[in-house]
N, C-alpha and C positions, 0 to 999 in steps of 0.2 A: 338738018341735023347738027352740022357743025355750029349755027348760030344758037343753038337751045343750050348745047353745050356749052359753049365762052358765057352764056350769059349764067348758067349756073354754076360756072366756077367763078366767072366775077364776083355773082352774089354768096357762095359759100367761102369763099378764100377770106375774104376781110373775118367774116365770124369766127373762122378755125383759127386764123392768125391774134382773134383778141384772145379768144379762150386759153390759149396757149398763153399770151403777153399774163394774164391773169393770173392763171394756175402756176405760174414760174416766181407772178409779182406776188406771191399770197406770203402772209409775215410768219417766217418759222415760228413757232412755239420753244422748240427746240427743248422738248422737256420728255419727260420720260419716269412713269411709277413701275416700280420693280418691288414684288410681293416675296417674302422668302423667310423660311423658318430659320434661326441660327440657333443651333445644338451645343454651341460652345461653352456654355454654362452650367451653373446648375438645374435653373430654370429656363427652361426651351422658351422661346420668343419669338412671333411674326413677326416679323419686321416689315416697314414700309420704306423704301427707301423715293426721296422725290429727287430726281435729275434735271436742276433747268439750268440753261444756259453753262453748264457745263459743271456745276459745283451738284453733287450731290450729299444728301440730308435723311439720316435715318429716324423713323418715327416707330417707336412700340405703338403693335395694336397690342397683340395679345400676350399672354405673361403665362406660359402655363404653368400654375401653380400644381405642385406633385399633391398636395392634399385633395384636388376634386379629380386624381386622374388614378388609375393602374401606372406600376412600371413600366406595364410592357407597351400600355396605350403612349402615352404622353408627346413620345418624340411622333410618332406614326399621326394622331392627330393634329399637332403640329404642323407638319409638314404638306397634311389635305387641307386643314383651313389655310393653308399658305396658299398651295394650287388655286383651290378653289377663289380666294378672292382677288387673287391676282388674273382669275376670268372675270371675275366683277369688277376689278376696274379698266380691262382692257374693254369690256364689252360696255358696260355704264348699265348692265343688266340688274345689279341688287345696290337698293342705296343705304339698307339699315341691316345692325346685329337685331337678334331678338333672342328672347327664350322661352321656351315652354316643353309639354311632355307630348313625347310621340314614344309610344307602345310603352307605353309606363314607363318612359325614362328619359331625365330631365334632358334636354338637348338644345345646342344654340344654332343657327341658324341665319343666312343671308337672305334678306328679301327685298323688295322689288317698292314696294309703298307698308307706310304705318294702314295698322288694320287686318293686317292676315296675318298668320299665326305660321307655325313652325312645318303645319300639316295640311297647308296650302299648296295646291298643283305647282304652282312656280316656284315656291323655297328650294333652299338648298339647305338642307343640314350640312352643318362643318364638320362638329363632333357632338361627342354625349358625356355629362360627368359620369361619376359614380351614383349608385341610386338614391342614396341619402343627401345628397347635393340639393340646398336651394338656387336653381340657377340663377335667376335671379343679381342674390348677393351672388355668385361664384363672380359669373358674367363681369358686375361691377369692378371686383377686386381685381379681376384678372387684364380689365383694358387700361390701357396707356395712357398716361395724363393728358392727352392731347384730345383721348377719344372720351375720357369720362366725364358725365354727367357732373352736376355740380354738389347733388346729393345722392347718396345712394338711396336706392330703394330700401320702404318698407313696407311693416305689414299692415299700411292704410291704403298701399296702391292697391288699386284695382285692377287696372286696366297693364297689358304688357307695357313693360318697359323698350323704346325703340334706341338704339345707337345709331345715330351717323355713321357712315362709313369716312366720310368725308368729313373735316373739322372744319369751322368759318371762315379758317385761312386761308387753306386750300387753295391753289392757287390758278387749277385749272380744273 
């Protein structure tokens, strides 16, 4: 019994000791995205903030404009599209905006791949405009120069328009 033993901590001792050499020798990242609404304005803002190597860097997603919102919505949605994509980037769960109507009202939405719609099992709705809203154009006006498209949509697109969550820069 004693020699079954030495022999299997012979042979597990060296593996436990690299896994550990490994997972110690693995190269920080040392970066960090923080998702968050700032109310400080006139215009409510997501903000993207990126953290690496110690300098952090604030990126407009979304811009809430008071003409596709209620008063009383604006900050409150804000604040859920905040939450909410700040689980999408911790989790790498939704990788694009979209838009379209769920219960007859225009709504934007995070999801997972191009191709499913707003009223797809996996989406997350963010928020919802007003009902006279094309979301669409709102969508456009309202993201970040970093997030938007190069043209806005018109009325020759057919097919949803998809946003990156992530820009080509992106770093991680």
């Amino acid at each position: 019994m004693n020699k079954w033993q030495s022999w299997v901590t012979i042979g597990t001792t060296p593996m436990l000791a690299l896994g550990a050499i490994a997972a110690l020798s693995a190269p920080s990242t040392a970066s960090n995205v923080q998702v968050t609404c700032k109310t400080n304005a006139s215009t409510p803002m997501v903000i993207v903030t990126l953290v690496k190597d110690g300098t952090a860097k604030d990126y407009p997603i979304l811009k809430f404009i008071p003409e596709y919102f209620s008063d009383a919505d604006v900050v409150q949605n804000c604040q859920n599209a905040a939450k909410s994509l700040q689980v999408a980037y911790d989790t790498g769960s939704f990788k694009y905006l979209t838009t379209d109507k769920v219960n007859d009202r225009p709504v934007v939405c995070a999801i997972e791949r191009r191709g499913i719609g707003c009223n797809h099992y996996s989406a997350q709705v963010l928020f919802s405009f007003k009902p006279t809203s094309n979301p669409s154009q709102a969508l456009y006006e309202m993201l970040g120069s970093d997030f938007k498209q190069a043209q806005p949509p018109d009325v020759r697109t057919i097919s949803r328009t998809y946003t990156d969550t992530k820009p080509f820069w992106w770093p991680f």
